[in-house]
C-alpha positions as CSV (number, residue, x, y, z in Angstrom):
1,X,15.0,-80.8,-17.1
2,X,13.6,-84.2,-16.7
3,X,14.9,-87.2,-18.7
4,X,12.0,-89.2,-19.5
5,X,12.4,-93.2,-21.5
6,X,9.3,-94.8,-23.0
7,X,8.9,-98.3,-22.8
8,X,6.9,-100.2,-26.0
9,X,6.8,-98.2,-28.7
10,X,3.7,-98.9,-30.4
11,X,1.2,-96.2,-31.1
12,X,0.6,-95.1,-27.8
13,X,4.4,-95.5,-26.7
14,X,5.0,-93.0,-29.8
15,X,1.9,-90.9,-28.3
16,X,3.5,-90.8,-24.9
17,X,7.3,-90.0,-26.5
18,X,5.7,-86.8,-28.9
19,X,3.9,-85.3,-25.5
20,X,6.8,-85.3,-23.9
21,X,8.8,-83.6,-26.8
22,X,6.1,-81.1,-26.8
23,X,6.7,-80.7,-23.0
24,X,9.9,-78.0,-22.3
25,X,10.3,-79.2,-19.3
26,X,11.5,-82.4,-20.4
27,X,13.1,-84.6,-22.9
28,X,13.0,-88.2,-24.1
29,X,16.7,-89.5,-23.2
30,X,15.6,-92.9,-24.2
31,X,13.3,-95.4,-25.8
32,X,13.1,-99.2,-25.7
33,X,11.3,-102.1,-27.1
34,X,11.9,-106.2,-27.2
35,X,11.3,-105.3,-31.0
36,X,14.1,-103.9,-32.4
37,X,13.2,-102.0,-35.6
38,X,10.9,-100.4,-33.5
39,X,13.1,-99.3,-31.1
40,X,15.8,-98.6,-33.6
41,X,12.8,-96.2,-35.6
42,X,11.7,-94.6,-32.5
43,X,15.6,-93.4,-31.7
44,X,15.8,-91.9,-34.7
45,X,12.8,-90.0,-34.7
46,X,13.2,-88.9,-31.4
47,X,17.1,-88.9,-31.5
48,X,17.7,-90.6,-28.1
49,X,19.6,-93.9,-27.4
50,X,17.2,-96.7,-28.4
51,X,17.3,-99.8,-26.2
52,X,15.9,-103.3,-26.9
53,X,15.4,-104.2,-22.8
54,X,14.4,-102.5,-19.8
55,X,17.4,-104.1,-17.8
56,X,20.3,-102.2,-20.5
57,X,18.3,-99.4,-20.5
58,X,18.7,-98.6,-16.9
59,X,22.1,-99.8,-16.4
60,X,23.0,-97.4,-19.0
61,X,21.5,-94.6,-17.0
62,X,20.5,-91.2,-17.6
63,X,17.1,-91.5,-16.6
64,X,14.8,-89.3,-14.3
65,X,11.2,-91.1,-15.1
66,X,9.7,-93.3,-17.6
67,X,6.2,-94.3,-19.7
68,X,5.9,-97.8,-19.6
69,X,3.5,-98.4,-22.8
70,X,3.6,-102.2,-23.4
71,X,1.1,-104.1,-24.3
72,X,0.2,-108.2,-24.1
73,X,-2.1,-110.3,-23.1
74,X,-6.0,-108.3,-22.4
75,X,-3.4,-104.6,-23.7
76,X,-2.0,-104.9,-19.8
77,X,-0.1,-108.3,-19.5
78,X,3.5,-106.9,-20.6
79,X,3.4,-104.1,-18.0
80,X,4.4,-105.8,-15.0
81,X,8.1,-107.2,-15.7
82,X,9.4,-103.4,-17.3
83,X,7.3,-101.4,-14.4
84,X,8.7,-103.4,-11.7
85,X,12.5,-103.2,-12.9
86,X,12.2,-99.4,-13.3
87,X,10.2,-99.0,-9.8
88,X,13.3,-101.4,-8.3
89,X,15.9,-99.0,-9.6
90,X,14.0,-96.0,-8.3
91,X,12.5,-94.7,-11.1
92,X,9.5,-92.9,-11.1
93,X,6.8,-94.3,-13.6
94,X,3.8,-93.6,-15.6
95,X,2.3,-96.7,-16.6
96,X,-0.5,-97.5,-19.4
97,X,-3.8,-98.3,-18.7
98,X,-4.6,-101.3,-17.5
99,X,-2.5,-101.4,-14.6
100,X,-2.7,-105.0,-14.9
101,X,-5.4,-107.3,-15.4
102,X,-3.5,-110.1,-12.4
103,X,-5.1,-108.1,-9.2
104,X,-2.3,-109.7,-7.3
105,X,0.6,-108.1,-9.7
106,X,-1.5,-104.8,-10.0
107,X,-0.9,-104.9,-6.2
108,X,2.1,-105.7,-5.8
109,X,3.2,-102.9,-7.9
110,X,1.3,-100.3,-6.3
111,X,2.5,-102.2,-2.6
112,X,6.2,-101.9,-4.1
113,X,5.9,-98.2,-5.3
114,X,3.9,-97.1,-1.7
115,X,6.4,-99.2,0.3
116,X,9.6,-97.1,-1.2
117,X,7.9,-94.2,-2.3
118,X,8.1,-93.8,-5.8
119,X,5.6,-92.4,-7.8
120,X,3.8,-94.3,-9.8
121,X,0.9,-92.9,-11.9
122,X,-1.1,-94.6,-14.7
123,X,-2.3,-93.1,-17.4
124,X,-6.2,-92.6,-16.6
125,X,-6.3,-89.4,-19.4
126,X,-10.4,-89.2,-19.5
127,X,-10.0,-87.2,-16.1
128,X,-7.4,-84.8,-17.4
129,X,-9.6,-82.3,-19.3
130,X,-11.1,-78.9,-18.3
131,X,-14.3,-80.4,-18.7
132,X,-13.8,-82.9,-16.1
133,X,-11.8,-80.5,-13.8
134,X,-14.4,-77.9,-14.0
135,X,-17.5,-80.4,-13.4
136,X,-15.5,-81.3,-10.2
137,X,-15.2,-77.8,-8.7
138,X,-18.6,-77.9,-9.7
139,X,-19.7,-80.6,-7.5
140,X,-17.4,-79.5,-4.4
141,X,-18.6,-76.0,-4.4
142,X,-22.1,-77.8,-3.8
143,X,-23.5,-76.1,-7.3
144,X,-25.6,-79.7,-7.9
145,X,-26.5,-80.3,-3.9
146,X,-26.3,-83.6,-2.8
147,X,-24.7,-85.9,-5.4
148,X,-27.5,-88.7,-6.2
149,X,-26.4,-90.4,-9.3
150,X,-24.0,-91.0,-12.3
151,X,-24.7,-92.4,-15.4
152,X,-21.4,-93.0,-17.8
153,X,-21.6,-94.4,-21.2
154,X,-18.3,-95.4,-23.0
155,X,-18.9,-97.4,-26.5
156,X,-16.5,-97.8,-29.2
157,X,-16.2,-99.6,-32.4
158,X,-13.9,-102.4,-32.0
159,X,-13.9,-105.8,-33.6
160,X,-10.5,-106.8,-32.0
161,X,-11.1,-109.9,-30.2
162,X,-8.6,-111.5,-27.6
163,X,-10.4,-113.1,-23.6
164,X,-13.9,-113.5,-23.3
165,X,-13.9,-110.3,-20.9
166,X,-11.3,-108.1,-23.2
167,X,-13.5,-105.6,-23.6
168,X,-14.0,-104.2,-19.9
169,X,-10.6,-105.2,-19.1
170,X,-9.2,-103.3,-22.1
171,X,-11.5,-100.5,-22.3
172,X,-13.6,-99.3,-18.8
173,X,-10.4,-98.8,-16.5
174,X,-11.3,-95.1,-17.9
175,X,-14.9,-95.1,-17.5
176,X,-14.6,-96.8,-13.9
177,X,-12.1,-94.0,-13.0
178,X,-13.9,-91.0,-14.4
179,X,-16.9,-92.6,-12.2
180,X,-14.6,-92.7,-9.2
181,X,-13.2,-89.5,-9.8
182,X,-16.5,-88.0,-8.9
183,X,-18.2,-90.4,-6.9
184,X,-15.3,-91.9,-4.4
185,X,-15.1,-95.6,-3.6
186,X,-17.7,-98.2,-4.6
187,X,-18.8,-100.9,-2.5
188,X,-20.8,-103.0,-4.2
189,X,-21.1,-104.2,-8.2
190,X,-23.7,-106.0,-10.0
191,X,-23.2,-106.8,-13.6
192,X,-24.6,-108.3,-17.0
193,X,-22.9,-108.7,-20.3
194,X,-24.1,-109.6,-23.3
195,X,-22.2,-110.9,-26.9
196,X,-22.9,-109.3,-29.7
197,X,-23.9,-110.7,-32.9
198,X,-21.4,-112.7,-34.2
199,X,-18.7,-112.1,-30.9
200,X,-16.8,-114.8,-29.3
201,X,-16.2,-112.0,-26.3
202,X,-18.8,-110.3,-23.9
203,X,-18.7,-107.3,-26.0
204,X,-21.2,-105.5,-24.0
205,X,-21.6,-104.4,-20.2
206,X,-24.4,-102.5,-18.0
207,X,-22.9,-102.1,-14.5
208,X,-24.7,-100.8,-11.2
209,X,-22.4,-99.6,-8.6
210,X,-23.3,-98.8,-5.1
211,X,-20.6,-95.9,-4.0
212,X,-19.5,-95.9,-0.6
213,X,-21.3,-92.4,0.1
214,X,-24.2,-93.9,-1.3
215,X,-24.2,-92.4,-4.9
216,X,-25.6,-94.7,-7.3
217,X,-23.7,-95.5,-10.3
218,X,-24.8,-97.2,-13.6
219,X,-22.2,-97.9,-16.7
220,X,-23.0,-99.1,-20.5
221,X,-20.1,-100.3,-22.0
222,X,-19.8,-101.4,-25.7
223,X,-17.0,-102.4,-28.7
224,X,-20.1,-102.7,-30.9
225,X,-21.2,-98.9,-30.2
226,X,-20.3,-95.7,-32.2
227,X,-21.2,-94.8,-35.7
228,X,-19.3,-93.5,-38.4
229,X,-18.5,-89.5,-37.5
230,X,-18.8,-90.8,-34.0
231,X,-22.6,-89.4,-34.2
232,X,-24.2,-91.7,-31.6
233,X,-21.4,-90.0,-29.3
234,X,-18.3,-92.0,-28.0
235,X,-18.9,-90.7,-24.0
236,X,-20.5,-89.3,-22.0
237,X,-20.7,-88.7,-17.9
238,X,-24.1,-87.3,-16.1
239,X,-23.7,-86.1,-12.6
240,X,-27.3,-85.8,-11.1
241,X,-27.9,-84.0,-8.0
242,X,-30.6,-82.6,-5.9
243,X,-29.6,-79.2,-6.8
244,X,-28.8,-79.6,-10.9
245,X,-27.2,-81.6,-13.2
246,X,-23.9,-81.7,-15.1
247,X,-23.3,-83.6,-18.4
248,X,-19.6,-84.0,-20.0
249,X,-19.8,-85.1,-23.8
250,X,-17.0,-86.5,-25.4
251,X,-14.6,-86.7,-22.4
252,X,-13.7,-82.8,-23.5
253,X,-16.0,-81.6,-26.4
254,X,-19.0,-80.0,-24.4
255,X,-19.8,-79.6,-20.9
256,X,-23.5,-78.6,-19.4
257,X,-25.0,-77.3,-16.4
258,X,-28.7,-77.5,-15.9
259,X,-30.2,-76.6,-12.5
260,X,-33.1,-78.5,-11.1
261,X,-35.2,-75.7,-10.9
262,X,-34.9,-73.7,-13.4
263,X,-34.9,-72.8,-17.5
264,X,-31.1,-71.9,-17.6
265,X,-28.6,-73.8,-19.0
266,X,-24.9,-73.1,-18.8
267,X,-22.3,-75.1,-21.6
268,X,-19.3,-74.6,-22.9
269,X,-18.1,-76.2,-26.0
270,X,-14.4,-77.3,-26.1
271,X,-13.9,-75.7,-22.6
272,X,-10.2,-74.7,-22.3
273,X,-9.6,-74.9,-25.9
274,X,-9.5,-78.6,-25.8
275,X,-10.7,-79.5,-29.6
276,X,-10.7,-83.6,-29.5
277,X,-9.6,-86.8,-27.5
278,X,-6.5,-86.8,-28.8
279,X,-5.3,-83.8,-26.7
280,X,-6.0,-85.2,-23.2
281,X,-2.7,-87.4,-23.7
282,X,-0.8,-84.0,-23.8
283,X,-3.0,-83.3,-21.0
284,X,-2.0,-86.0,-18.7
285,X,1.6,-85.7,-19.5
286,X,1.9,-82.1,-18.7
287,X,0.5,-83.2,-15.2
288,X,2.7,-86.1,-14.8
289,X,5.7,-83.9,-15.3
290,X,4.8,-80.9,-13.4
291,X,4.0,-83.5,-10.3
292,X,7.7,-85.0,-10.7
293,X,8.7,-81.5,-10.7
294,X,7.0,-80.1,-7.9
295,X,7.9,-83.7,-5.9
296,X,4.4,-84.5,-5.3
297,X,4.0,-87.0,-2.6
298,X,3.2,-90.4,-4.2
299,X,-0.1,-90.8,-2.5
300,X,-1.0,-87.3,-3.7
301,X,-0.8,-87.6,-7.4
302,X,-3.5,-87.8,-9.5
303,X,-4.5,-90.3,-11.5
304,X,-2.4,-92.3,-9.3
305,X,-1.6,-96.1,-9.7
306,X,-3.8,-97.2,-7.0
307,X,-6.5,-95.9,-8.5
308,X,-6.1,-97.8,-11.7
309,X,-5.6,-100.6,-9.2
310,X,-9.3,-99.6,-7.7
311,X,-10.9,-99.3,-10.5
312,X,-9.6,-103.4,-12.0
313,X,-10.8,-104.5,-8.6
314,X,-14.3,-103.1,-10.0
315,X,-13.9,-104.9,-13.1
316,X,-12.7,-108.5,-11.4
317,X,-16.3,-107.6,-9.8
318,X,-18.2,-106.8,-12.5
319,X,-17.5,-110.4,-13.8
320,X,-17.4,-111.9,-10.7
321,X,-21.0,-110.8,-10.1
322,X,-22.0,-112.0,-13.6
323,X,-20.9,-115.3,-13.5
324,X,-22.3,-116.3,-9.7
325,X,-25.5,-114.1,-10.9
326,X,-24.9,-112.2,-7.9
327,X,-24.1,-109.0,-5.8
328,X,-20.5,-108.0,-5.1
329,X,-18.9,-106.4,-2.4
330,X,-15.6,-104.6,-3.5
């Protein structure tokens, strides 16, 4: 049995805590947050020992692995001080995305975690569905031939406004990943944003990416996107290749083959059973515990945190190349 603690319990600390409750092979021994009603609430409802810093919480003990859920500045500037005392004691953790907006913190964690081997995973849950898993035995199998392209949308409605660039920083760590999931490492980034009516941020984003295989890659990015319903669609990933094509709607909702040449389609709605977004946090638990429990070399597990650390270094770039009006090497 793994004895997990959760780190900042806002809504998606609480999300992380109720996956793992759901998971047998595991329990919440702990729960902490610099807030203390929320950390006292969180105890009782998941009756574990509730702790109001990271530094009590492991002198206290009893802890196998943790979810480090904080927030701060850009949703990813609390997550540095809480991952790196729990990585310094050992403990293996799965951190929220972003990994860390500060490139030279996100590496130093991932350097830290690599150096001592300790896992360290981020939670990257758009890549933890069947849809996503199937498409990629799809592609390796060589069912699409030579992977040319992929085209990823990811819009939202959000009026929250924080940085100028809060919106990819926040919000594309997923979209970059899913993209690199399937297309490797990118070498080259050339951005433009736009503000939408009324913003004080660069709510918008189209993104060309240059993959090191030579994949093309192109991502629209929006907090002023998605209608009521969610009928303009939230996300969705096209694989193109010289063979066929493979679409993935809603992260998990539908998935599509089409071949090149031909009239048949193949698709699958809610492949796996997975109904909604929601799920692929249960999703991505379920594989972080089942990698601590099969001890998983670090460098081996997915959705690891240097790959959250890849995909900020394409967002640093993304801005980087809009702000010289230029082309970036990664």
């Amino acid at each position: 049995m793994i004895r997990v603690a959760v780190v900042g319990m806002g809504n998606i600390g609480n999300t992380h805590a109720r996956c793992y409750r759901q998971n047998s092979k595991c329990i919440v021994s702990a729960v902490c947050d610099v807030v203390k009603e929320r950390a006292d609430k969180a105890g009782q409802e998941f009756q574990c020992r509730a702790f109001y810093n990271v530094q009590d919480m492991i002198v206290a003990g009893g802890i196998d692995a943790a979810s480090v859920a904080t927030a701060g500045y850009e949703n990813g500037g609390d997550h540095y001080d809480p991952t790196m005392h729990l990585l310094r004691a050992g403990i293996p953790v799965l951190g929220e995305k972003p990994i860390s907006n500060d490139l030279g913190r996100a590496s130093e964690m991932v350097g830290y975690a690599n150096e001592r081997r300790i896992a360290y995973a981020i939670n990257l849950n758009h890549r933890f569905t069947p849809s996503a898993r199937r498409a990629k035995e799809w592609l390796d199998s060589g069912r699409c031939g030579e992977l040319n392209m992929i085209n990823m949308t990811l819009w939202i409605n959000n009026p929250n406004e924080s940085s100028a660039h809060f919106h990819i920083r926040a919000l594309h760590p997923h979209s970059l990943d899913v993209m690199r999931y399937f297309g490797g490492g990118v070498e080259k980034v050339h951005a433009f944003f736009k503000k939408g009516a009324g913003r004080t941020i660069w709510s918008n984003v189209q993104i060309n990416l240059l993959f090191a295989n030579g994949v093309l890659g192109h991502l629209v990015g929006s907090y002023d996107g998605g209608g009521p319903g969610h009928q303009w669609g939230l996300e969705e990933c096209q694989l193109i290749g010289q063979s066929g094509r493979i679409i993935i709607g809603n992260a998990c909702e539908t998935l599509c083959f089409q071949a090149r040449n031909g009239i048949e389609t193949e698709q699958f709605h809610h492949l796996g059973g997975m109904k909604t977004f929601a799920e692929t946090f249960q999703s991505r638990i379920d594989a972080w515990i089942s990698d601590l429990i099969n001890h998983t070399a670090p460098n081996e597990i997915d959705g690891k945190a240097r790959d959250a650390l890849d995909a900020q270094r394409i967002i640093e770039a993304a801005i980087e190349s809009w702000e010289n009006d230029t082309v970036i090497n990664v």
